[in-house]
C-alpha positions in Angstrom: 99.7 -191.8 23.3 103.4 -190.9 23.4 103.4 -190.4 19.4 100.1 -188.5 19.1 101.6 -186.1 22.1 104.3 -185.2 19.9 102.2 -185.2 16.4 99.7 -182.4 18.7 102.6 -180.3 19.8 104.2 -180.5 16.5 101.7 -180.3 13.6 101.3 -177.0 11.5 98.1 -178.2 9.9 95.5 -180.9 11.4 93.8 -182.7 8.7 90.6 -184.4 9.2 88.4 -186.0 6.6 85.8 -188.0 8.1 82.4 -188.6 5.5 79.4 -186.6 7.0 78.0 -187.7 8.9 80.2 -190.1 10.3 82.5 -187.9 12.8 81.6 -188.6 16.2 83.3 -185.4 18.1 86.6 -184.5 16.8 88.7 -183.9 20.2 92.0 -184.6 18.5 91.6 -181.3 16.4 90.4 -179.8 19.5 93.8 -180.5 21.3 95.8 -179.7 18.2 94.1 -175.9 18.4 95.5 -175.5 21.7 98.8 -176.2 21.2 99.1 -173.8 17.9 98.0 -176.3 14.7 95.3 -175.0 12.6 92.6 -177.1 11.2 91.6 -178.3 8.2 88.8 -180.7 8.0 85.4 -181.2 6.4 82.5 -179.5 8.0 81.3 -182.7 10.2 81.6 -183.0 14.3 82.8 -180.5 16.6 84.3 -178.5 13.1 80.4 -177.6 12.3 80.4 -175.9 15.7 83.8 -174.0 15.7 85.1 -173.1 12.1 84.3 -169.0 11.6 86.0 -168.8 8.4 89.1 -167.2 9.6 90.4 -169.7 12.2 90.9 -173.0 10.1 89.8 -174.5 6.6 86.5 -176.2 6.0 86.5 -178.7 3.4 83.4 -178.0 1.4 80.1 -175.8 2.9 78.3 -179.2 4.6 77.1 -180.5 2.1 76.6 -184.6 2.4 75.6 -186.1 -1.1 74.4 -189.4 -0.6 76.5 -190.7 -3.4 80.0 -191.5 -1.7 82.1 -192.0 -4.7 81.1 -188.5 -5.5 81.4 -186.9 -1.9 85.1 -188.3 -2.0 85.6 -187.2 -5.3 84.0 -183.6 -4.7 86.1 -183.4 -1.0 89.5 -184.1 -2.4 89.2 -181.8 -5.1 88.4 -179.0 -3.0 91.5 -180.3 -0.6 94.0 -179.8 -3.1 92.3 -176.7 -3.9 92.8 -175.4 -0.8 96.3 -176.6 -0.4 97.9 -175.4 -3.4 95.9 -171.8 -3.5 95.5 -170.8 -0.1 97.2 -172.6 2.9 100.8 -173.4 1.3 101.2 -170.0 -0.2 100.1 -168.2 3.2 102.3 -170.3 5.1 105.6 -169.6 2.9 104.7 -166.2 2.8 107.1 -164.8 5.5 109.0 -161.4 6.3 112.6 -160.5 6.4 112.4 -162.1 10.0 111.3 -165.1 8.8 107.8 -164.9 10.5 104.6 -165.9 8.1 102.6 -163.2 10.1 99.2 -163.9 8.4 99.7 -167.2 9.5 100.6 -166.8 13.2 97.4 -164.1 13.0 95.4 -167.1 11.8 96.6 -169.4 14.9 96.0 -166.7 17.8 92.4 -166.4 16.1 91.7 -170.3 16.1 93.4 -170.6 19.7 91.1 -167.3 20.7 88.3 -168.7 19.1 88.2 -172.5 19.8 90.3 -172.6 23.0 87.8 -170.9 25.4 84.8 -173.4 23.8 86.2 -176.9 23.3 88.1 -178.1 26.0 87.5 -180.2 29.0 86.4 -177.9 31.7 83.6 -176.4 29.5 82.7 -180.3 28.7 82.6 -181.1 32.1 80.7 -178.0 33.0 78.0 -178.5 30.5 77.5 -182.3 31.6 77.4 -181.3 35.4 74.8 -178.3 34.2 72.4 -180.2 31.4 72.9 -183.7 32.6 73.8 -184.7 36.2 72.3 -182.1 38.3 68.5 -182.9 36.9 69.5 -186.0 36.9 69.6 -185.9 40.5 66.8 -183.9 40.8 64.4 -186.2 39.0 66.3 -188.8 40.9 65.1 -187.2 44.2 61.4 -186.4 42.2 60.6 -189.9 41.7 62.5 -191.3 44.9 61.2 -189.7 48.1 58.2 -190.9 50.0 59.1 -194.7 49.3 59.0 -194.2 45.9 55.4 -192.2 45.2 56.4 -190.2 42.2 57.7 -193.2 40.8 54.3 -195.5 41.3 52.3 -191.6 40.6 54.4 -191.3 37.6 53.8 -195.6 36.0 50.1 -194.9 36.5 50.1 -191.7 34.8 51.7 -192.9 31.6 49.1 -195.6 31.7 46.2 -193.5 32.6 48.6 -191.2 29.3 48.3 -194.7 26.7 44.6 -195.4 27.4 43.1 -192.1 26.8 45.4 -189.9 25.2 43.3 -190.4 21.8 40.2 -188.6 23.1 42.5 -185.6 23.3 42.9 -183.1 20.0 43.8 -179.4 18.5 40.3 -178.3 18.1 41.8 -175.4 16.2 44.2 -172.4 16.1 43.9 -169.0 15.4 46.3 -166.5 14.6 45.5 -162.6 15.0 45.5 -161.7 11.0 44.0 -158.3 11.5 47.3 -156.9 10.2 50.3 -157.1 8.2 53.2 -158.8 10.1 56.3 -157.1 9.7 59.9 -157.4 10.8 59.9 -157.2 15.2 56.5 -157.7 15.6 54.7 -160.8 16.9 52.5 -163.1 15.7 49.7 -163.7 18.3 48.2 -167.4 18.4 45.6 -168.7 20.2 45.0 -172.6 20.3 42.0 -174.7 21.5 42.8 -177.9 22.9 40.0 -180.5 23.8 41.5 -181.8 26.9 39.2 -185.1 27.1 40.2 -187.0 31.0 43.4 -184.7 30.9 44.0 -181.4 33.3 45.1 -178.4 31.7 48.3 -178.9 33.3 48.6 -182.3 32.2 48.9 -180.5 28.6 52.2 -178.9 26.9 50.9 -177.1 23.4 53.6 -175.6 21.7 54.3 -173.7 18.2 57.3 -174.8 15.7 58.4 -172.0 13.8 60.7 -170.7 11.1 61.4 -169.8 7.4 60.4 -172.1 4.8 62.6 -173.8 2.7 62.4 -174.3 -1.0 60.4 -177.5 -0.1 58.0 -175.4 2.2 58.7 -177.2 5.0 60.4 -175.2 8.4 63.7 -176.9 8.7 65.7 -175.5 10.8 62.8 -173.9 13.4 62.5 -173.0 16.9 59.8 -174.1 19.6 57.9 -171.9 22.0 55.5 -173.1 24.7 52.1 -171.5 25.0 50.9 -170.5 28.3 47.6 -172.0 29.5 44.9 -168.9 29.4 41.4 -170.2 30.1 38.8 -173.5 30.5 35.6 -173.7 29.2 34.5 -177.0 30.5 35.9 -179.8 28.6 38.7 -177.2 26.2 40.9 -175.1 27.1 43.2 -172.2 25.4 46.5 -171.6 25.1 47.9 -168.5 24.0 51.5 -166.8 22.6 52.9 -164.3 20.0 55.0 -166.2 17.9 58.8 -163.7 17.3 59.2 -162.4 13.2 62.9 -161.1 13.1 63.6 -161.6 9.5 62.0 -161.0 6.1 60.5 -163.5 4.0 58.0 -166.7 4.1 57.7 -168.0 7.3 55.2 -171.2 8.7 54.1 -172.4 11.9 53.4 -175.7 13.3 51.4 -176.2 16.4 51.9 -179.5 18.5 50.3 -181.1 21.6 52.5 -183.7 24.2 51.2 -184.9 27.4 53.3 -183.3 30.6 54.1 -183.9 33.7 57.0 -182.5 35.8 58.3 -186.1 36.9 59.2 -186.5 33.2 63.0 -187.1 31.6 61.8 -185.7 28.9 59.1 -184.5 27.2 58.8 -186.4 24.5 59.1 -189.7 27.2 55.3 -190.8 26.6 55.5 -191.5 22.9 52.2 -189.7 22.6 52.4 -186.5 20.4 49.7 -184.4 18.1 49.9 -182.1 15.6 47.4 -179.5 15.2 45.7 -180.7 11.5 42.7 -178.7 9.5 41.7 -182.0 8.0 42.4 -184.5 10.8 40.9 -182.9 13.5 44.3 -182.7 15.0 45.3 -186.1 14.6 48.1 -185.6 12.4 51.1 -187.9 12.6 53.1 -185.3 10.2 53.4 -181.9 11.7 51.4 -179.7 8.9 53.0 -176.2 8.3 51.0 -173.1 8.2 52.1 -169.9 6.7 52.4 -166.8 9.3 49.9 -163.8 8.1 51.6 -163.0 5.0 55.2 -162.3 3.8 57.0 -160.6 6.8 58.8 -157.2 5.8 61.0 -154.8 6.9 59.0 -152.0 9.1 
């Protein structure tokens, strides 16, 4: 501890090459920012999250080739790179005062940028926020009345395990009468046979995004559908899926069981994807393209 407290307060430059996706956090280079050092480390752990191009050096663009000999090979040659062309000549380059300006610039920006974001009260924040409070909530949920959420909630997931197979995406239907284009929404209507399940007992929800060059979504967001109506044995859900960028764009449309004594959602192992061939059985979540290409309005 004593010799890492005076490499922190000391260091000009904190190098950091861990092999994606091997870094766990990264809180050393966090404390280093703080205390004036600029990073330079490969795009893996907390570096992902902070680098902005101006208040450090990322070693490559994220990339994570599953050769290693290569990745190595491919990092260090981009180290030096950056050593000899860019962070050794910026920090020699220094006025008649003796002050390598661009460089102290660089540190107040990393300091502004990363300071206010990685440090321990925002941590412990975030874990008292995300973690213990519903923790203690759920706690409380499953607790209270000698324990009846907690036998309600056991008997559910079995009542979830014996019957969740008679439930399926009958079929969705987006509104296609007209061309989607940039800040307009989708609307999407799904029908859901519910089998021995309550409409409430139901979560139906749309994945969306762009399309990679694979035509799969894979970096996409999730939006819940709101229950609309029953007709005896299905029932519809409803939402407008968000377009706020040109080009191809798919949806997925999945079904969980829910309840609000839960963890987590995805706590039941039980999960279906809305299928045109399966009956909405799918064990891969099938992507369907939005009404055409969306444009700019």
């Amino acid at each position: 501890m004593d010799i890492a407290r005076q490499l922190v307060q000391g260091v000009d430059v904190w190098l950091n090459t861990p092999r994606r996706p091997l870094e766990a956090s990264g809180t050393s280079g966090m404390k280093a920012v703080l205390n004036g050092g600029l990073t330079l480390s490969t795009l893996d752990g907390w570096w992902c999250e902070a680098y902005d191009g101006d208040n450090g050096w990322a070693i490559g663009d994220g990339e994570q080739p599953s050769d290693r000999e290569y990745q190595d090979k491919t990092k260090s040659t981009i180290l030096y790179d950056l050593l000899e062309q860019e962070i050794i000549p910026l920090f020699y380059d220094r006025g008649p005062d003796g002050v390598a300006r661009e460089w102290v610039a660089r540190m107040k920006n990393s300091i502004r940028t990363c300071g206010p974001q990685f440090n321990t009260h925002r941590m412990l924040a975030e874990y008292l926020e995300r973690f213990y409070l519903p923790a203690s909530v759920h706690m409380s949920l499953l607790t209270t009345d000698d324990y009846m959420g907690a036998r309600t909630l056991v008997s559910w997931k079995k009542h979830v395990r014996d019957h969740w197979n008679e439930t399926s995406i009958i079929a969705t239907e987006p509104d296609t009468s007209k061309e989607l284009e940039v800040g307009n929404d989708l609307r999407l209507t799904v029908r859901v046979a519910l089998g021995p399940f309550e409409p409430n007992e139901i979560s139906v929800e749309v994945l969306y995004g762009s399309l990679d060059p694979q035509e799969e979504i894979s970096a996409g967001e999730t939006l819940p559908l709101s229950f609309v109506s029953r007709e005896g044995s299905t029932a519809i859900f409803a939402g407008a899926i968000p377009c706020g960028e040109p080009g191809q764009h798919a949806f997925a449309v999945r079904m969980l069981p829910f309840r609000s004594e839960l963890p987590k959602k995805f706590d039941t192992g039980r999960i279906t994807w809305w299928s045109s061939n399966m009956g909405g059985s799918a064990e891969e979540p099938p992507v369907r393209c939005l009404s055409g290409t969306a444009t700019h309005g």
